[in-house]
TORKOL-4160 file (C-alpha; in steps of 0.2 Angstrom, whole numbers, padded with zeros to 4 digits, m for minus):
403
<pt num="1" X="0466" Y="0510" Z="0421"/>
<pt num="2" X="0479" Y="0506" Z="0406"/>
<pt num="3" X="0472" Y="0491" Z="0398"/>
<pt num="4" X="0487" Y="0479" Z="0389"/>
<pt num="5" X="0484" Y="0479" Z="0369"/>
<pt num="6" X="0486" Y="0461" Z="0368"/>
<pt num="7" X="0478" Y="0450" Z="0382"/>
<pt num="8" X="0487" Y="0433" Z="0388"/>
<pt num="9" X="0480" Y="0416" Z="0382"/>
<pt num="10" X="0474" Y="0404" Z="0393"/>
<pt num="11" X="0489" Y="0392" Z="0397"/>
<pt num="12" X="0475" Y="0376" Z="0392"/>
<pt num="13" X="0471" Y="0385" Z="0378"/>
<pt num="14" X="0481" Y="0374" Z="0365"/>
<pt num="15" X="0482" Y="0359" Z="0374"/>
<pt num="16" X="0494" Y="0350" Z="0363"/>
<pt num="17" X="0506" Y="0364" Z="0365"/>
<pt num="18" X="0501" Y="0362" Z="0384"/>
<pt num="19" X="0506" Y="0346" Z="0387"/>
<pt num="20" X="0523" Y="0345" Z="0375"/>
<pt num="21" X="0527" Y="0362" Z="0389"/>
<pt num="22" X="0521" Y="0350" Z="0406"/>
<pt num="23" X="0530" Y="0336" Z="0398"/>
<pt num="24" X="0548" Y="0345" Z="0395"/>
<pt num="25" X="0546" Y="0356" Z="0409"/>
<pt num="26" X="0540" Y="0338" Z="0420"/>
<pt num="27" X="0554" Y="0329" Z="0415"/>
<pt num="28" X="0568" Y="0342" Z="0414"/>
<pt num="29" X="0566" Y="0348" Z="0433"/>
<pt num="30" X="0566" Y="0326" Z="0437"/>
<pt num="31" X="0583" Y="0325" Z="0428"/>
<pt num="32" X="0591" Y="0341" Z="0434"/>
<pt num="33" X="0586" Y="0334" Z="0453"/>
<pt num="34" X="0595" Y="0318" Z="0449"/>
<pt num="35" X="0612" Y="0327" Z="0443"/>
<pt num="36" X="0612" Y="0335" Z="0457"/>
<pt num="37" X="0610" Y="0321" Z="0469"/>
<pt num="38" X="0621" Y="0311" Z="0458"/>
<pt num="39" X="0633" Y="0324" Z="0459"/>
<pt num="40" X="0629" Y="0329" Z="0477"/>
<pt num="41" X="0635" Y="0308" Z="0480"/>
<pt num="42" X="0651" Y="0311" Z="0475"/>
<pt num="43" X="0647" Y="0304" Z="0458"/>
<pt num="44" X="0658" Y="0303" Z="0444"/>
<pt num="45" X="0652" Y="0316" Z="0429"/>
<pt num="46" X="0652" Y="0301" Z="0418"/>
<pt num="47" X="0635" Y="0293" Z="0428"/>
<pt num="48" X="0626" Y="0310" Z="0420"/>
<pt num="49" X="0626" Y="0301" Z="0406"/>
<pt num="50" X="0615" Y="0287" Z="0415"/>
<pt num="51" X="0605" Y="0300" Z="0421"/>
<pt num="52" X="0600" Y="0307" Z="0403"/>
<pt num="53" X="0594" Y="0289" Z="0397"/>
<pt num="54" X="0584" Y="0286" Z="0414"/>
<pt num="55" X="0575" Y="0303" Z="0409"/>
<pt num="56" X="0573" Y="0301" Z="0390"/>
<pt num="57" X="0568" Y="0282" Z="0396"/>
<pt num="58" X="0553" Y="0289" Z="0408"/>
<pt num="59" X="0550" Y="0304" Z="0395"/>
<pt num="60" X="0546" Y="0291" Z="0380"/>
<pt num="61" X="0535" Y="0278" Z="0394"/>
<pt num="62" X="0527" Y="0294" Z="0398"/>
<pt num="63" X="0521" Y="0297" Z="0382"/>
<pt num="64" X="0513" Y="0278" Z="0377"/>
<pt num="65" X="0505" Y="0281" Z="0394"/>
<pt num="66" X="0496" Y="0298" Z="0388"/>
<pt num="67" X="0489" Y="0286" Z="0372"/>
<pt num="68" X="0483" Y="0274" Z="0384"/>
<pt num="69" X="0474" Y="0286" Z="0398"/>
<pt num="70" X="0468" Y="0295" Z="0384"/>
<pt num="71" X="0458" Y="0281" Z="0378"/>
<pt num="72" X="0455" Y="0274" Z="0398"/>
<pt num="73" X="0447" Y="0292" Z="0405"/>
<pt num="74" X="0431" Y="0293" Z="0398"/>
<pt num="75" X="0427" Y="0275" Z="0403"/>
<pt num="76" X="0419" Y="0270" Z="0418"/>
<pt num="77" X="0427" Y="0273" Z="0433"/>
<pt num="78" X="0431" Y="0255" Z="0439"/>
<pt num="79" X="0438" Y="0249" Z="0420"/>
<pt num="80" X="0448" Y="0268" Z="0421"/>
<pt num="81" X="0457" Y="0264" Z="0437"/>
<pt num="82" X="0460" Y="0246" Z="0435"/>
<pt num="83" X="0466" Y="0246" Z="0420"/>
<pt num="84" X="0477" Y="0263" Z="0425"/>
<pt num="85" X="0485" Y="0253" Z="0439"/>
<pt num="86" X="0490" Y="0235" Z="0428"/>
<pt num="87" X="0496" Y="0248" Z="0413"/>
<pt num="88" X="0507" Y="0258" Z="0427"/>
<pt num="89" X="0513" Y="0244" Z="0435"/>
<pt num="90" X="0519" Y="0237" Z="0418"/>
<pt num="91" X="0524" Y="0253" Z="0414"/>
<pt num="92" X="0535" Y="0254" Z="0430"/>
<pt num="93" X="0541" Y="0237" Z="0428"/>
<pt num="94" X="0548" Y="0242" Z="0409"/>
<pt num="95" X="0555" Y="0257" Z="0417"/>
<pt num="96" X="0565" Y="0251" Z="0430"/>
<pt num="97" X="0573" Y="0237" Z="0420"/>
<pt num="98" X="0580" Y="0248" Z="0408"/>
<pt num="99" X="0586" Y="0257" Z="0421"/>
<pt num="100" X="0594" Y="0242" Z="0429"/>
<pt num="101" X="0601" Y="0235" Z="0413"/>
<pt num="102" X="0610" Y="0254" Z="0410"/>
<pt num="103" X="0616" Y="0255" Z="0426"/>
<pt num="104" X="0624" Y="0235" Z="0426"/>
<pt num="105" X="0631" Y="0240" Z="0409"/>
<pt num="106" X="0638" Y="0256" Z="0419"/>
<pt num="107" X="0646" Y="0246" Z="0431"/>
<pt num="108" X="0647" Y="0229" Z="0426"/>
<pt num="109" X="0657" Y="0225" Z="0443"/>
<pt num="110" X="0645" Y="0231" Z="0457"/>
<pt num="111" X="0643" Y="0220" Z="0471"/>
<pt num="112" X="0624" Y="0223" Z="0468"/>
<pt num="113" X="0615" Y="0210" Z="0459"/>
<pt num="114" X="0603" Y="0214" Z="0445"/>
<pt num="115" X="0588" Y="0208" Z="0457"/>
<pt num="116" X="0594" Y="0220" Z="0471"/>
<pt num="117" X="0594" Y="0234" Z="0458"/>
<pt num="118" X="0580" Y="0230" Z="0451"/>
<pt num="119" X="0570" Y="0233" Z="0468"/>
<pt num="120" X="0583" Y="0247" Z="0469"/>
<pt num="121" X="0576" Y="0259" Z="0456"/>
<pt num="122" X="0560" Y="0250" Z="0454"/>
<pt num="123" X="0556" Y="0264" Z="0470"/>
<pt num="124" X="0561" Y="0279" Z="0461"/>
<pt num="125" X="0553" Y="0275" Z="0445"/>
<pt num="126" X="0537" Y="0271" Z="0453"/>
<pt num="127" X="0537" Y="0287" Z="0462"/>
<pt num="128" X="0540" Y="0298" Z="0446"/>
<pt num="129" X="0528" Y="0288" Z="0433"/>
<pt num="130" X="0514" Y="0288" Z="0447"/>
<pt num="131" X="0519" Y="0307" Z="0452"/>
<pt num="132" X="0516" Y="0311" Z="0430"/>
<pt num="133" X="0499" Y="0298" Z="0430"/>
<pt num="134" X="0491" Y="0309" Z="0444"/>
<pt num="135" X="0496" Y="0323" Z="0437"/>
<pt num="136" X="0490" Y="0317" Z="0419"/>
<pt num="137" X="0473" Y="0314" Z="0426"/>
<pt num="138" X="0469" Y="0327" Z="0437"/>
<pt num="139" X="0474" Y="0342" Z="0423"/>
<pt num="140" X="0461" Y="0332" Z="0411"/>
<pt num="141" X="0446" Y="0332" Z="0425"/>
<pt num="142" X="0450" Y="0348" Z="0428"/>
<pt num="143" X="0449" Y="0353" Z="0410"/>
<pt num="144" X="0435" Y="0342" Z="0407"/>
<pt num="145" X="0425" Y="0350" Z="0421"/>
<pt num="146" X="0429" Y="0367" Z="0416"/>
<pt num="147" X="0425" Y="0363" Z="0397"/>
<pt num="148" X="0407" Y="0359" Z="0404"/>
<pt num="149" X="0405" Y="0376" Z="0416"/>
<pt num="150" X="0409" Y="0384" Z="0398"/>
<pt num="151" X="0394" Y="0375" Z="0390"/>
<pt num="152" X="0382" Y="0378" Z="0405"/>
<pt num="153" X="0389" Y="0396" Z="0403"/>
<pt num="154" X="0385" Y="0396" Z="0386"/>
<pt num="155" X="0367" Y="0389" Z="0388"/>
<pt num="156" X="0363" Y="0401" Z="0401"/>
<pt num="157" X="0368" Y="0417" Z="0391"/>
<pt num="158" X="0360" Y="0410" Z="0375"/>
<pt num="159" X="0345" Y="0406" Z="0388"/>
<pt num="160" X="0347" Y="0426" Z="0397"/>
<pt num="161" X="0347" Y="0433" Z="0380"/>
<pt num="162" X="0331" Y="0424" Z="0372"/>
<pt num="163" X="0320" Y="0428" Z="0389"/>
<pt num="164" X="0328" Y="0446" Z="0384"/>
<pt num="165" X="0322" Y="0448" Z="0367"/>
<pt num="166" X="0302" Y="0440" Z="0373"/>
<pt num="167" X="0302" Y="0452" Z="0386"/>
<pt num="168" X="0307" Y="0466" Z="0374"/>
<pt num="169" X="0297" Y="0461" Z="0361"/>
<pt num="170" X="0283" Y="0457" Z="0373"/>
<pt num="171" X="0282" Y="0478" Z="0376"/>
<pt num="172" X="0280" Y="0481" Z="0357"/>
<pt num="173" X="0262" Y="0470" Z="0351"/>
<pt num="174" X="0250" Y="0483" Z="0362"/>
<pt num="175" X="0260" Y="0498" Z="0356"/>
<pt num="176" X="0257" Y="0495" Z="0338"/>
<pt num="177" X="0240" Y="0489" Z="0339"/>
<pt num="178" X="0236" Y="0506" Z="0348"/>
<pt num="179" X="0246" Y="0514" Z="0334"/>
<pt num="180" X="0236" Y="0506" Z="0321"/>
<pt num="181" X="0220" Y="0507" Z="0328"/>
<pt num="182" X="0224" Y="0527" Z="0328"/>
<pt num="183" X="0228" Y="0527" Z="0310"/>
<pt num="184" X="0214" Y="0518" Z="0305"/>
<pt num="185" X="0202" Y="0530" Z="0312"/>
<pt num="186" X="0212" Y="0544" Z="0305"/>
<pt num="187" X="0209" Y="0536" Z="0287"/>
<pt num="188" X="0193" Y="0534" Z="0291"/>
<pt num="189" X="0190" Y="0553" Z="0294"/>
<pt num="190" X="0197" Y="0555" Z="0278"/>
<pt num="191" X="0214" Y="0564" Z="0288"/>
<pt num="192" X="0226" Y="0558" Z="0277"/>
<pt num="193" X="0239" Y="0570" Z="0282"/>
<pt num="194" X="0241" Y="0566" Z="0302"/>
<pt num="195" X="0239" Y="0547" Z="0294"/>
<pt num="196" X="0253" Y="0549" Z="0284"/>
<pt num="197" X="0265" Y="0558" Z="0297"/>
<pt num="198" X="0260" Y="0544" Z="0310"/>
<pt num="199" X="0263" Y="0531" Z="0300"/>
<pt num="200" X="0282" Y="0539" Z="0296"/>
<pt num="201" X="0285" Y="0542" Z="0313"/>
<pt num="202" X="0278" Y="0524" Z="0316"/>
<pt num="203" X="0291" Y="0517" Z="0302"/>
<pt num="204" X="0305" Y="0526" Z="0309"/>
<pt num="205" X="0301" Y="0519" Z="0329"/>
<pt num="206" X="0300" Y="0503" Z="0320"/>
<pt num="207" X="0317" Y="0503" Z="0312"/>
<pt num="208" X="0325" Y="0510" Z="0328"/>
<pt num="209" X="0318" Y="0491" Z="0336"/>
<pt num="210" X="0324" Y="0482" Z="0324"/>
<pt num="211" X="0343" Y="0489" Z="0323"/>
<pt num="212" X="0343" Y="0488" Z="0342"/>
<pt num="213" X="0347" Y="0470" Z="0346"/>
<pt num="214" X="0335" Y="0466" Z="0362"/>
<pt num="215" X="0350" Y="0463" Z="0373"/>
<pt num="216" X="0358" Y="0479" Z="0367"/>
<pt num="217" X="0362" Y="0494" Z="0375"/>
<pt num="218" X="0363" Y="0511" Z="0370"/>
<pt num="219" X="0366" Y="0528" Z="0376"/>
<pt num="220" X="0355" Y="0541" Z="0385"/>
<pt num="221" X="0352" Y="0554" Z="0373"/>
<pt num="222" X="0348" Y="0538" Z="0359"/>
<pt num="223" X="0336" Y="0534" Z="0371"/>
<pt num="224" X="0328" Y="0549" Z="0374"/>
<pt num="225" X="0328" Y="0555" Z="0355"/>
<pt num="226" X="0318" Y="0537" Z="0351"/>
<pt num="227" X="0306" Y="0540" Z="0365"/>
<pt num="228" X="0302" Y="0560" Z="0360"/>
<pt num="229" X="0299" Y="0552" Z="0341"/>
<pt num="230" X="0286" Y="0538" Z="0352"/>
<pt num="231" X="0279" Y="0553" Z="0360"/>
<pt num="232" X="0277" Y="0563" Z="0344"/>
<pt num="233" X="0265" Y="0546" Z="0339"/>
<pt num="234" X="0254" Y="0548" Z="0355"/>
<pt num="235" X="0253" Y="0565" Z="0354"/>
<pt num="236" X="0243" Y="0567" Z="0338"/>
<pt num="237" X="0232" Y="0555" Z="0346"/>
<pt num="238" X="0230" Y="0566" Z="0364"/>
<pt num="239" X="0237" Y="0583" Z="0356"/>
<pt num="240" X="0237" Y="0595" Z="0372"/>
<pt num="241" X="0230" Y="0582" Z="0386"/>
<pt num="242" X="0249" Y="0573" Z="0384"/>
<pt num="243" X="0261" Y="0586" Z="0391"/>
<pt num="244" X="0280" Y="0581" Z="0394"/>
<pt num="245" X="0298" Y="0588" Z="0401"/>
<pt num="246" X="0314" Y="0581" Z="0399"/>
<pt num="247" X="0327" Y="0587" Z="0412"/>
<pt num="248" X="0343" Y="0575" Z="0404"/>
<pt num="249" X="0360" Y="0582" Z="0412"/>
<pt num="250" X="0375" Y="0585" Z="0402"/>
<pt num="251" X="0385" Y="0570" Z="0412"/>
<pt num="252" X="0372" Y="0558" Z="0410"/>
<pt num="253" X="0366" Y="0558" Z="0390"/>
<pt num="254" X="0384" Y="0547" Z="0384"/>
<pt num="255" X="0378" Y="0535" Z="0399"/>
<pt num="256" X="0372" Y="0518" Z="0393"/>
<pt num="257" X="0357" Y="0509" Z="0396"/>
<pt num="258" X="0346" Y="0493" Z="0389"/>
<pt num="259" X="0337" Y="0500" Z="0372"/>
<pt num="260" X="0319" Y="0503" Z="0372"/>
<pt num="261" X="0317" Y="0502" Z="0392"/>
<pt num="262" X="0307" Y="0520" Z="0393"/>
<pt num="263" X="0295" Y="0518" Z="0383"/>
<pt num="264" X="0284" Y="0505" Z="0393"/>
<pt num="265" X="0285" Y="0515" Z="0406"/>
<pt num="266" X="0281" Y="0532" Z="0396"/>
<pt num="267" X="0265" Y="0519" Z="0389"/>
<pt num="268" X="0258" Y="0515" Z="0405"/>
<pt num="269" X="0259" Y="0534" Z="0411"/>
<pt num="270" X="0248" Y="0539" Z="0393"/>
<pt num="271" X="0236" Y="0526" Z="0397"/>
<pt num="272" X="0234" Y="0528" Z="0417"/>
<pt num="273" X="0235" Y="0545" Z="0419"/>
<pt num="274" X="0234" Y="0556" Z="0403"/>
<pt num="275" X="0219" Y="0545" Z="0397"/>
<pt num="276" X="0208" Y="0542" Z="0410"/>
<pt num="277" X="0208" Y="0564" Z="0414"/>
<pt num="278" X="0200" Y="0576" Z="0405"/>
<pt num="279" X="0215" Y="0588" Z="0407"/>
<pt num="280" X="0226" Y="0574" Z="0403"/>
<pt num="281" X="0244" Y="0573" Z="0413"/>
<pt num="282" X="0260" Y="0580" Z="0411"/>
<pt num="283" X="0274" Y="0565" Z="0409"/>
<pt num="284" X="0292" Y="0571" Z="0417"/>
<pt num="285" X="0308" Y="0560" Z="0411"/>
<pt num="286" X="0325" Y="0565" Z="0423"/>
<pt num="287" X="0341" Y="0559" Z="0420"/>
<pt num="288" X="0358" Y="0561" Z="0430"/>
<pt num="289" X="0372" Y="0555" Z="0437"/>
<pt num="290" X="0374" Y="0548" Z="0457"/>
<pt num="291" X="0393" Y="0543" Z="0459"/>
<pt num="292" X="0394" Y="0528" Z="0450"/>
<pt num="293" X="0376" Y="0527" Z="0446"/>
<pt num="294" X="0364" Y="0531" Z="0433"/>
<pt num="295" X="0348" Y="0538" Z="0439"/>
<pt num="296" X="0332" Y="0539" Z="0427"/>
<pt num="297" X="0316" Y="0546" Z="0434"/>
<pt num="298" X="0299" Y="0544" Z="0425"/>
<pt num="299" X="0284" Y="0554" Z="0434"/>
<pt num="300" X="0266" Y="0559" Z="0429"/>
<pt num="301" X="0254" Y="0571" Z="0436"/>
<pt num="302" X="0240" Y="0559" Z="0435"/>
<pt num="303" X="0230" Y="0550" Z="0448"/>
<pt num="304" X="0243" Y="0536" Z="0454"/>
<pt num="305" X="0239" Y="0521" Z="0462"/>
<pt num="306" X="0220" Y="0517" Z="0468"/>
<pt num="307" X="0216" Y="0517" Z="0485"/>
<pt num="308" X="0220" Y="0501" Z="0493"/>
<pt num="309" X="0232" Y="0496" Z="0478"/>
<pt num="310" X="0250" Y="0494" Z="0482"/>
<pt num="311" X="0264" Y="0496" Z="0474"/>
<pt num="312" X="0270" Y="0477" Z="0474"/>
<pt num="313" X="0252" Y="0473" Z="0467"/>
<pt num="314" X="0259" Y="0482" Z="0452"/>
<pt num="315" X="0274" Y="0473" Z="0446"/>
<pt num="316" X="0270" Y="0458" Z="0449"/>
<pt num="317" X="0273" Y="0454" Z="0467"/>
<pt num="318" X="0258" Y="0453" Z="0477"/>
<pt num="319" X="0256" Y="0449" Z="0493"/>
<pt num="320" X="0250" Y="0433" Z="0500"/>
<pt num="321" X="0233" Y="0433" Z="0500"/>
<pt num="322" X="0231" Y="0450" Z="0491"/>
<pt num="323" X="0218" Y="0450" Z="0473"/>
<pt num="324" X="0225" Y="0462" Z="0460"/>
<pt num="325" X="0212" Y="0472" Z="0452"/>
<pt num="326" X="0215" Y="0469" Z="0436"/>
<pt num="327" X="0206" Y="0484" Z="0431"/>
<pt num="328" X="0219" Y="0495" Z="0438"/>
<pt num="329" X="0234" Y="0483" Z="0433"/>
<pt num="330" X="0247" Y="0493" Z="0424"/>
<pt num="331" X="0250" Y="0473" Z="0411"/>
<pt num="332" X="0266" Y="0465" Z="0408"/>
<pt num="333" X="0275" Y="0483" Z="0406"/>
<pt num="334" X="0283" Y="0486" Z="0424"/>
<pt num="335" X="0285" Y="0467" Z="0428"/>
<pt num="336" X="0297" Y="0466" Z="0410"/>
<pt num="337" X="0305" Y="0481" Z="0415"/>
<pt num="338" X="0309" Y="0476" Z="0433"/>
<pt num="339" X="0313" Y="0456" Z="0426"/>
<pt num="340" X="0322" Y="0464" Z="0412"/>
<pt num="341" X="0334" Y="0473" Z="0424"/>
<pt num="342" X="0335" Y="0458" Z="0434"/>
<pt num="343" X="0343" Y="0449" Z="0420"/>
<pt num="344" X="0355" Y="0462" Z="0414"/>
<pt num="345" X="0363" Y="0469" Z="0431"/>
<pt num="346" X="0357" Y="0456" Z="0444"/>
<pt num="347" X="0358" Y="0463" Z="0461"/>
<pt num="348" X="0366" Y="0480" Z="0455"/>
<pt num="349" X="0353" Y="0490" Z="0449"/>
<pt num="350" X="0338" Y="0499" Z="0461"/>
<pt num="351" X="0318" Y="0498" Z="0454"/>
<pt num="352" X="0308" Y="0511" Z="0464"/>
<pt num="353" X="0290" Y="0515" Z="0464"/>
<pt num="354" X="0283" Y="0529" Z="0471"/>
<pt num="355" X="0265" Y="0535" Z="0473"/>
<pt num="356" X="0252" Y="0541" Z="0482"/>
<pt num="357" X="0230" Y="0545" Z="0474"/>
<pt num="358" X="0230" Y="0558" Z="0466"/>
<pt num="359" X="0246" Y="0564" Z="0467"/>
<pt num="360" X="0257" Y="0555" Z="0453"/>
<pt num="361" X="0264" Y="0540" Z="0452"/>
<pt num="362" X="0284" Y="0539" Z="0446"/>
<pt num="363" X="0296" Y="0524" Z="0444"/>
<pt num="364" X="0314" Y="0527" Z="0448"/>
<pt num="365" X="0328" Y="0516" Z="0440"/>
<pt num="366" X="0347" Y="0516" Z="0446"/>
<pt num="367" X="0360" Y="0507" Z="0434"/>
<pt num="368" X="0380" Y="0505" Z="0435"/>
<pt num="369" X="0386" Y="0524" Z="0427"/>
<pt num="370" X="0396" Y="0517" Z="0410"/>
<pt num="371" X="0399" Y="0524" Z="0393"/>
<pt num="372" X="0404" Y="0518" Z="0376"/>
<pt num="373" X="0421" Y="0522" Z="0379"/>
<pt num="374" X="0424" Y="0514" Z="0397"/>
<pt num="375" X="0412" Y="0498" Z="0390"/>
<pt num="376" X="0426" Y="0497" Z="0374"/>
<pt num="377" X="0441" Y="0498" Z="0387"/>
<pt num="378" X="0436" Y="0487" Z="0401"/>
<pt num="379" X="0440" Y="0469" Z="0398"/>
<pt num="380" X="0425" Y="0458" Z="0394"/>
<pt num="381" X="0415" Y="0450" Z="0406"/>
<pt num="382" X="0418" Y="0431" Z="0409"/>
<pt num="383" X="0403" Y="0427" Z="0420"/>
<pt num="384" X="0384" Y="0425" Z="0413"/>
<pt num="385" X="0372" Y="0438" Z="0417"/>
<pt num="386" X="0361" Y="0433" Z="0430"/>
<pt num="387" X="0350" Y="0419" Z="0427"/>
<pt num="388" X="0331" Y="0424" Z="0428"/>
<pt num="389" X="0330" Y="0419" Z="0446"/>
<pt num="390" X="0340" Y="0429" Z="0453"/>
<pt num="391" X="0337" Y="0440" Z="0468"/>
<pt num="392" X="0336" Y="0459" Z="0461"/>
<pt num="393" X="0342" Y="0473" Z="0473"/>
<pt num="394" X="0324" Y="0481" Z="0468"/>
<pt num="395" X="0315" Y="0493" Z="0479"/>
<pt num="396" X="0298" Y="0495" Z="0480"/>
<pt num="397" X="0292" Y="0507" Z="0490"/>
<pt num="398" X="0277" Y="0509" Z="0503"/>
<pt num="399" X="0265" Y="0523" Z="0492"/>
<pt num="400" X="0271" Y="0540" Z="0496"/>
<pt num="401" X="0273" Y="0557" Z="0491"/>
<pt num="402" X="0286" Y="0557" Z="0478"/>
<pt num="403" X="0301" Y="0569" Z="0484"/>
């Protein structure tokens, strides 16, 4: 869809220039009524003329009255109204007695007295100026209360974003130390060489975390390329016991998703079923597109869940009354994953666990299909992420065979 080069501003945007456009437009439309009721009376063209000083009469009143209810609507409410209706009244009094004098100077020989004429247009004036004070009022609540949703927006996505970067950042701590641990024993052994190539791989992972923002997002094929170079790391630890495929489609590599979100679950795959075995486990990592969706599958070959464990037990969501066995819990990884989803997409994403002993255990994740270039084009999004409360669409699955 063709997206316009220039984007329209708010019409509250310059609020000066907003009102100057309400009060020309305000008072215009009263005085061309008033012609044409004059006119429509089988008034004399001449009374126009009366017509323009009533309007630049009201316009000018109007405008001590924005001075005034400015410095009135951020009082109480009983000082804001009382003093609003003794300033209106005055200011309709003021209104209508200029209008009365112009009109007896108009016609000096009218059978009306100034007293009838008075009450005459004293009417009319009321109407208009307490027509522009309600309006006055009601554009600046609504402006105020609109200012504030901006400021509560702007505290929850400063709020989204921090709980973002912790539960990023929460992943990397038991990574490194694993890492370091490894490099350690390899100086120790006096095997400077694998040292030196983890450490470089190590700096390189490192450097990739800390040019990703923790709320950013990046493309399949980055994130596959930064989890091969994790997997290069663990691999000198596990050589031929960690085995892995990739099976990425063409269609789904320029897709975008939240940095750094397959290596927790790559982590908990090495540590629960390629460490425990002998043989070690093979690590599977599919990618491809569903329609609008974007569907990542991470398997292993290893032993899955324990008898008796379920699936909810692992990320976080046991059932009432249910004890997880710590031994067997897969940590803080899943449960970030799945609250990290949460708060990027809200209800439009899927978080699937499948398994079954002995026979793997795999986690499939469904996002919203986007790409750099329809991300660029769309127009930017108005509305907070979803606060960390919010009701994923996540599915978590009874243990079964993975399909």
């Amino acid at each position: 869809m063709a997206v316009l080069p220039v984007r329209p501003a708010p019409f509250f945007a310059d609020k000066n220039r907003a009102f100057w456009r309400l009060q020309s437009l305000g008072w215009g439309g009263a005085m061309l009524l008033r012609a044409m009721s004059s006119l429509a009376n089988a008034q004399p063209l001449s009374f126009l003329l009366i017509v323009l000083v009533a309007t630049l009469t009201g316009f000018s009143i109007s405008l001590i009255l924005s001075v005034i209810f400015r410095a009135l609507i951020g009082r109480r409410a009983i000082v804001t109204w009382g003093a609003t209706a003794l300033v209106l009244a005055g200011a309709v009094s003021l209104y209508a007695f200029i209008d009365s004098w112009v009109i007896s100077l108009y016609r000096p020989a009218s059978d009306p007295g100034f007293a009838s004429l008075f009450i005459g247009v004293f009417y009319l004036d009321l109407t208009l100026l307490g027509a522009w004070s309600a309006l006055y009022y009601a554009i600046n609540f609504f402006l105020t209360v609109e200012e504030q949703n901006d400021r509560l927006t702007a505290l929850e996505n400063q709020a989204t974003s921090a709980q973002l970067a912790m539960l990023r950042y929460q992943l990397n701590p038991h990574f490194l130390f694993n890492t370091l641990n490894s490099i350690s024993t390899l100086v120790l052994l006096k095997q400077t060489e694998p040292a030196n190539a983890m450490l470089s791989r190590l700096s390189s992972f490192l450097r990739y975390t800390l040019v990703n923002p923790p709320t950013g997002r990046v493309t399949v094929a980055q994130e596959i390329d930064t989890l091969k170079l994790y997997l290069d790391i663990e691999r000198m630890r596990f050589e031929e016991r960690l085995r892995t495929s990739f099976a990425i489609d063409d269609d789904a590599r320029e897709a975008l998703m939240p940095s750094l979100l397959l290596q927790p679950l790559v982590e908990n795959a090495i540590k629960y079923a390629v460490s425990p075995q002998e043989s070690g486990a093979e690590i599977s990592v599919s990618a491809e597109r569903l329609g609008a969706n974007l569907r990542i599958t991470v398997a292993d070959t290893g032993p899955g869940l324990p008898h008796g464990m379920k699936s909810e037990d692992v990320v976080g969501v046991p059932h009432q009354g249910t004890t997880v066995d710590t031994r067997h819990s897969t940590g803080v990884g899943l449960a970030n994953i799945r609250e990290r989803l949460a708060q990027a997409y809200g209800e439009d994403h899927r978080f699937e666990i499948r398994s079954r002993p002995q026979d793997g255990f795999a986690v499939i994740i469904e996002l919203p299909f986007e790409t750099v270039e329809e991300n660029a084009s769309s127009p930017a999004r108005t509305s907070p992420p979803a606060p960390a409360n919010a009701s994923a669409r996540s599915v978590i699955s009874q243990p079964e065979t993975m399909s």
